[in-house]
N, C-alpha and C positions, 0 to 999 in steps of 0.2 A: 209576265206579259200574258194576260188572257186575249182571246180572240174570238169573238162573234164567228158562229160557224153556221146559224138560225138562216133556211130555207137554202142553204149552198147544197150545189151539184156535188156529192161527195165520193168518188170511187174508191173503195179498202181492195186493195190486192194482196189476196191469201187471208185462208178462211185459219182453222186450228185456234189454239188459245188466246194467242196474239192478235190476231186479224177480228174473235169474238170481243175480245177489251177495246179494241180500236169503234168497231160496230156500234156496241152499249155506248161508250161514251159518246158518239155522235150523237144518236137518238135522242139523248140529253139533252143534248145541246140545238133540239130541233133542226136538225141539218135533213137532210134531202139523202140517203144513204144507198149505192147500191156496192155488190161485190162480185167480183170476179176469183177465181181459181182456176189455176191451167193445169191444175190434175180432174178426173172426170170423178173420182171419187175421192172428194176434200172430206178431210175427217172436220167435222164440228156443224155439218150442214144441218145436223137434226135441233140443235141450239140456237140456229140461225131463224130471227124473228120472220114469224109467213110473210106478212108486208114489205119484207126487206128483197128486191130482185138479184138473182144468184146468176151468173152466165158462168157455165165451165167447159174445161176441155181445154182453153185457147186465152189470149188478151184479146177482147175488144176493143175493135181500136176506135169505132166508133164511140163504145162507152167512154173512155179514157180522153175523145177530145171534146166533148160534151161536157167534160166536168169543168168547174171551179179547182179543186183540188182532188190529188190523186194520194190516198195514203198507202205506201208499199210497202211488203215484207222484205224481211232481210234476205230470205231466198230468193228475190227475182232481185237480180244485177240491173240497175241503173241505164246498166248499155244498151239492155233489149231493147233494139229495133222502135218496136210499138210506144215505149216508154220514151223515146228518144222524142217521135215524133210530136208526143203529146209535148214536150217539154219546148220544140222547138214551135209548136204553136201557142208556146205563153202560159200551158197550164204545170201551177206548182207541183210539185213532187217531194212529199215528205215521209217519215216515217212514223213509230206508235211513240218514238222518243222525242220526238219534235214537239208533237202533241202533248205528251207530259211536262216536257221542260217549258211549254208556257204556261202552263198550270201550277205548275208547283210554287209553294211560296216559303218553301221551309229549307235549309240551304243540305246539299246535294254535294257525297263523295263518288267520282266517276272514275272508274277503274277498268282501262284497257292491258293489252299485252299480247304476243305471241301463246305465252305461256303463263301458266301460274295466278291467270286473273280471278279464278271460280274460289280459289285457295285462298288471296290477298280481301278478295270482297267478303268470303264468309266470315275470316278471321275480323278484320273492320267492322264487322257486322256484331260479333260476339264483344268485342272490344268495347262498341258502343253503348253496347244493352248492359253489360257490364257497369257501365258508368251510372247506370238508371235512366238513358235514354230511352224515350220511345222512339224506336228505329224501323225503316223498313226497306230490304232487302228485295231486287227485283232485277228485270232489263234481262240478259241473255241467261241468269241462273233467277231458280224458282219461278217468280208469278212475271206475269207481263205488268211494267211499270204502271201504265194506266189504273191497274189494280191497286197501287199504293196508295191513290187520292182518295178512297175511301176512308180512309183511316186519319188521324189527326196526329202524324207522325213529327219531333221535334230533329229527323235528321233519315235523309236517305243516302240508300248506299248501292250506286247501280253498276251491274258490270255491264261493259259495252263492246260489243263484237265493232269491227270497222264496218263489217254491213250497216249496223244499226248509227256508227258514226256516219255514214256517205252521208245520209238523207235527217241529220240533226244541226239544227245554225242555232238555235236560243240557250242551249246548255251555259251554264255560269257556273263552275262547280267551286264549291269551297276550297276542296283539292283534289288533285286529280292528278293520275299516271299514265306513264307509256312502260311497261313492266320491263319490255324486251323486243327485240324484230326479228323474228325469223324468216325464215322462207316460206310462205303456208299459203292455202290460196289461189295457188299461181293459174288455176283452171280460171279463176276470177278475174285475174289483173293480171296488167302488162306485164310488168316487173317489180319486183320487191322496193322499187322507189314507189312505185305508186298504189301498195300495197301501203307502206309505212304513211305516206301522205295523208291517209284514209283515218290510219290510227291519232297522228299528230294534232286531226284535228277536234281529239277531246281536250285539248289546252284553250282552244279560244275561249277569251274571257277569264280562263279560273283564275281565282284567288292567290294559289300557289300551286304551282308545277313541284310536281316530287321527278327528278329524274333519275335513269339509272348511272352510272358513274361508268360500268363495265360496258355500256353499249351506249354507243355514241350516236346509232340512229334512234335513242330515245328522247335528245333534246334538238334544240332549233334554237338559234344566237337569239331569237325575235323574245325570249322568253323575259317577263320582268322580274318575277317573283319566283324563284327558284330552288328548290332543297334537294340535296343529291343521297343515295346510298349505294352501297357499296362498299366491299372488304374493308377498301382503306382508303384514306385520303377523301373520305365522305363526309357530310353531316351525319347520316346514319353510318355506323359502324361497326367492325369486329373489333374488340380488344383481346388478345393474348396476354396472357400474364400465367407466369407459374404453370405453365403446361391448360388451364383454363379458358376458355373464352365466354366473351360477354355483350351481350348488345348494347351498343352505346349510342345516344343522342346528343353528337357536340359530345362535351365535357363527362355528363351524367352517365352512370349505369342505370341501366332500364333493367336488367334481367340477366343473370348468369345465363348459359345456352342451354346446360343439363338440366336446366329447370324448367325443357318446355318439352313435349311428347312427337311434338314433330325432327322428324332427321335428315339429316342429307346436305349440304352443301347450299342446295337451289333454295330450299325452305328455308333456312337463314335468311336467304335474299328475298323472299317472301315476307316475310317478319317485320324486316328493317325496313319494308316499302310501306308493308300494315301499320308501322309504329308513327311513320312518317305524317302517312296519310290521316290517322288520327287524332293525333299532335296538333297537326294543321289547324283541324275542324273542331278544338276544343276539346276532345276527348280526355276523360280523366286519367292520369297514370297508374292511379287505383286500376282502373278496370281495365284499363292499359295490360297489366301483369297479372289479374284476376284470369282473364280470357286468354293468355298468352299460356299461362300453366296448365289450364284444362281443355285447350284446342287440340284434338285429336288428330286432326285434319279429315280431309270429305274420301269419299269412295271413289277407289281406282284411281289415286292418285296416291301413288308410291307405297301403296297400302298394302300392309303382312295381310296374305291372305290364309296361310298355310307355314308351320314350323311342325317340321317331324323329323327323325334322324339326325336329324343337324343338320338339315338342309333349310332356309330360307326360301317359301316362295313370295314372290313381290307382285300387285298386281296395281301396274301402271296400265293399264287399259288407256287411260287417258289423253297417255300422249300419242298422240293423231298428230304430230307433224315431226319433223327431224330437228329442230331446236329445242323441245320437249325431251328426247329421247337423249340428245348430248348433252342436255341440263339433268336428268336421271344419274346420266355415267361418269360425269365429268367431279372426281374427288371422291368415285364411289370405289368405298373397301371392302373388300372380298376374301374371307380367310383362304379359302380354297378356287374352285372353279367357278365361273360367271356362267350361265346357259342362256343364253339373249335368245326370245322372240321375238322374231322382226317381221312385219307385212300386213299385208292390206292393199288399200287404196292409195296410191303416194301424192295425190292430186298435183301430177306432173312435176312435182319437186328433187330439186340436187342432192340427192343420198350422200356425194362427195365427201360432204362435212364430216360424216360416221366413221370413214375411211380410217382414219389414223387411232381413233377411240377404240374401236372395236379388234385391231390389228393388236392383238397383243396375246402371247403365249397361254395367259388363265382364262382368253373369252373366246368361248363355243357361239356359232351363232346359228341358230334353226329358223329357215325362211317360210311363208309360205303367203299363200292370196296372188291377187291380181297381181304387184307387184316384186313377188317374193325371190323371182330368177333376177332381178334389177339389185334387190338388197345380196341375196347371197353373194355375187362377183366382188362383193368391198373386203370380202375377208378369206384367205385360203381355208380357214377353218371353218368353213360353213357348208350346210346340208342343204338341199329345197326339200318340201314337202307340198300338201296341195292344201292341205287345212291345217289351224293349229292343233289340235287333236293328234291328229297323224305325228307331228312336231313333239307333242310330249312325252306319247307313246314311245317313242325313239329316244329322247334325252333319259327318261326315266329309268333305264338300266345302268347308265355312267355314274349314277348322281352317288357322293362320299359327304360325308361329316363336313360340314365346313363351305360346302359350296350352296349356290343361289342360283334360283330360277327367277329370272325376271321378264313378265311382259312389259314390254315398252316397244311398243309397234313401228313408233315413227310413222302411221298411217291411220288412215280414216277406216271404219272398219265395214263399209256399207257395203264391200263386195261379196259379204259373207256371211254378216251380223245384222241387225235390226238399227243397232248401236254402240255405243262404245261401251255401254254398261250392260251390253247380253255377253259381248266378248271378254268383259271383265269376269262376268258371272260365270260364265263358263269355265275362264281359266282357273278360276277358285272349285268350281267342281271337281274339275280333273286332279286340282292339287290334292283336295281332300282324297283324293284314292290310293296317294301314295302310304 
C-alpha cells in the first residue's frame, strides 16, 4: 500500500538514525517535513538537511496540531500528554515501520519477544542469505527499516520492539512471532497485559503465526494460521533419542543439536522458532542447516568472554530484563560454583521470579547499581557493591576449577553504562585480568 505524502504537514519526532531515514524518505516523497527532539542536544542534527525546521528541548505542541501526520520514535510513549492531544484533534500518529510496511512490496519476516529477538532475527537472516536470498535485515537491530527500500531485496527480516509495534497497522508478515512475555517495561506500561497487547499486535494480518508452546501469553484464540515450538508436544521440537537430541519439524529431523555452536537451553528455543519462522517463508532447508552450523551467535548474548583456570566467564550483558536472565539460568550446568552479576536499572520490574533460581547452595550472587540492594535480599548468599568492578574485585579470590562467572544483569544498564555493550565490554576486560 503506497501512500501520497506530496506537500503534507509532516512532523518526525526524534532526530538519531532512525528519525534521519524517516526525514530522507519524506523529502522524497515531497512532503512538507519539519522535526522536533526533546533533548536540546539530538545527536544527528549536523546531517539534518538546513531547509528542514528543527524545534528542541520540548514537544511542540503547536507544531504537532498543525500537521497532517505525526511520525514518532520509539522513545517517546504514545501517552505523552502533547501526543495525546494531537491525536485527540484527528491528527494521525505513526511510526518509521508504518512507513516501511506500506512501501515494501517483497514479503516481510517480523520477529518480536521479551527475549531472544536480536538472536532469532539474525539467525533468520543467515538462514536466508544461505538459501541465496537477497535479504535484508533491520527495524530495532542494525539499520533503520526505511534503509532496506534501497536495495531490491527478495525477503526481509525485521525485529520489532512493541514500541515500534504501538504505532505500526499495515505490517502483513509472511511469518511472524511473539518469542516470549516477560515483565520488561513496566516504567512504560500499565501492566504486563498491556505490555503483551503491544507485542500481539505483530500477528495482524500474518500469513502464519509461529507461537511459543511454553508461554501462553504468546498466542490469542483469534489466531488462523498457527505453528507452535517448543520442547514437546510442538510442531517445532526436541527429540531425545540415545542420550542425543535433535531438532525436529513435525516428523523431520532438521539438525542433531551438537551440531550447532550455540548453547544453552533458551537458544534451542531460539532455533526452533528461527527454523519455524523460515520454513514458513520459503526458506531452503539447505541453508536452513548451512547457517544453523556456522551461527555463532551475536555479542553479549550468553557469549564466553574469558576461559582461564577453569573458570568460565559468560558475558550476557544483554539481558536487561528478569525474563532474560531466568532464560540464561533456567537448565544451566555448572561443574562447580555459579558467581551471578545482578543490577542496574530494574525499570520497576518484579525480581520475584529470580527468587527460587538463584536460591541454591552453588549460586553466589554479587549485586550492584541502582537497583542492586532490591536484587541482593532474593538470595541469603549475596553481597551489594556499588559497581561491577567493585563485584568482581571480590568474587575474583573465591574463583576454583570448575566454577563460572556470569553477567546476566536482569537490568537496563544506563545507571552506570552508556549501554549494554560498554557493560558487556567492560565485564570482558575485567575477565581478561584474571
Amino acid at each position: 500500500m503506497q501512500t501520497s505524502y506530496q506537500n503534507k504537514r509532516i512532523t518526525v519526532i526524534g532526530l538519531g538514525k532512525t528519525g534521519l531515514s524517516c526525514v530522507d524518505f519524506l523529502l522524497a516523497k515531497q512532503a512538507n517535513v519539519r522535526v522536533i527532539d526533546t533533548r536540546k542536544n539530538p545527536t544527528g542534527t549536523d546531517k539534518l538537511p538546513t531547509n528542514v525546521p528543527l524545534h528542541k528541548g520540548s514537544l511542540n505542541q503547536d507544531w504537532l496540531l498543525d500537521s497532517d501526520l505525526i511520525v514518532v520514535s520509539p522513545g517517546i510513549a504514545i501517552k505523552t500528554p502533547e501526543i495525546q492531544t494531537a491525536l485527540s484533534a484527528g491528527v494521525k500518529v505513526i511510526g518509521d515501520i508504518e512507513l516501511f510496511c506500506r512501501e515494501a512490496s517483497k514479503p516481510i519476516i517480523a520477529i518480536t519477544g521479551s527475549n531472544g529477538k536480536s538472536t532469532v532475527t539474525t539467525l533468520v537472516y543467515e538462514m536466508a542469505k544461505a538459501s541465496g536470498l537477497k535479504v535484508g535485515m533491520g527495524g530495532n537491530i542494525g539499520i533503520p527499516a526505511l534503509s532496506l527500500l534501497e536495495q531490491n531485496y527478495d525477503l526481509y527480516v525485521l525485529e520489532l520492539s512493541s514500541f515500534q509495534l504501538e504505532t505500526t497497522y499495515s505490517l502483513k508478515a509472511t511469518s511472524a512471532t511473539v518469542l516470549n512475555v516477560t515483565e520488561d517495561h513496566m516504567d512504560r506500561y500499565i501492566d504486563l497485559e498491556d505490555y503483551r497487547q503491544a507485542k500481539l499486535r505483530i500477528y495482524h494480518n500474518a500469513k502464519t503465526a509461529i507461537v511459543n508452546t511454553e508461554d501462553p501469553l504468546t498466542t490469542i484464540d483469534s489466531l488462523k494460521s498457527a505453528v507452535s515450538f517448543g520442547e514437546e508436544n510442538s510442531d517445532y521440537w526436541l527429540k531425545t533419542e540415545n542420550g542425543k537430541q535433535y531438532f525436529m519439524a513435525k516428523n523431520e529431523m532438521i539438525l542433531p543439536c551438537d551440531e550447532i555452536k550455540l548453547v544453552g537451553r533458551h537458544n534451542y528455543m531460539n532455533v526452533l522458532a528461527a527454523i519455524a519462522l523460515a520454513q514458513a517463508a520459503n526458506v531452503s532447508l539447505e541453508g536452513i542447516r548451512t547457517a544453523l552450523r556456522e551461527f555463532s551467535g551475536l555479542d553479549h548474548r550468553f557469549q564466553l568472554a574469558h576461559f582461564a583456570n577453569g573458570v568460565y566467564w559468560i558475558n550476557d550483558s544483554k539481558a536487561t530484563n528478569v525474563g532474560s536472565t531466568v532464560a540464561a539460568l533456567t537448565g544451566l550446568q555448572v561443574a562447580g560454583h555459579l558467581h551471578l552479576l545482578l543490577g542496574g536499572d530494574g525499570k520497576e520490574a518484579d525480581f520475584s521470579e529470580l527468587s527460587t533460581l538463584i536460591q541454591q547452595p552453588h549460586i553466589y550472587c554479587y549485586c550492584f547499581g541502582k537497583d542492586g540492594a532490591q536484587l541482593a535480599k532474593l538470595s541469603q548468599q549475596s553481597q551489594l557493591f556499588d559497581t561491577m568492578e567493585q563485584a568482581i574485585n571480590a568474587l575474583r579470590p573465591n574463583l576454583k576449577e570448575g566454577d563460572m562467572v556470569l553477567l546476566s544483569p536482569a537490568c537496563a544498564s544506563l545507571d552506570q553504562f552508556t549501554s549494554f555493550e560498554q557493560r558487556g565490554d567492560e565485564f570482558t576486560r575485567l575477565a581478561k585480568l584474571s
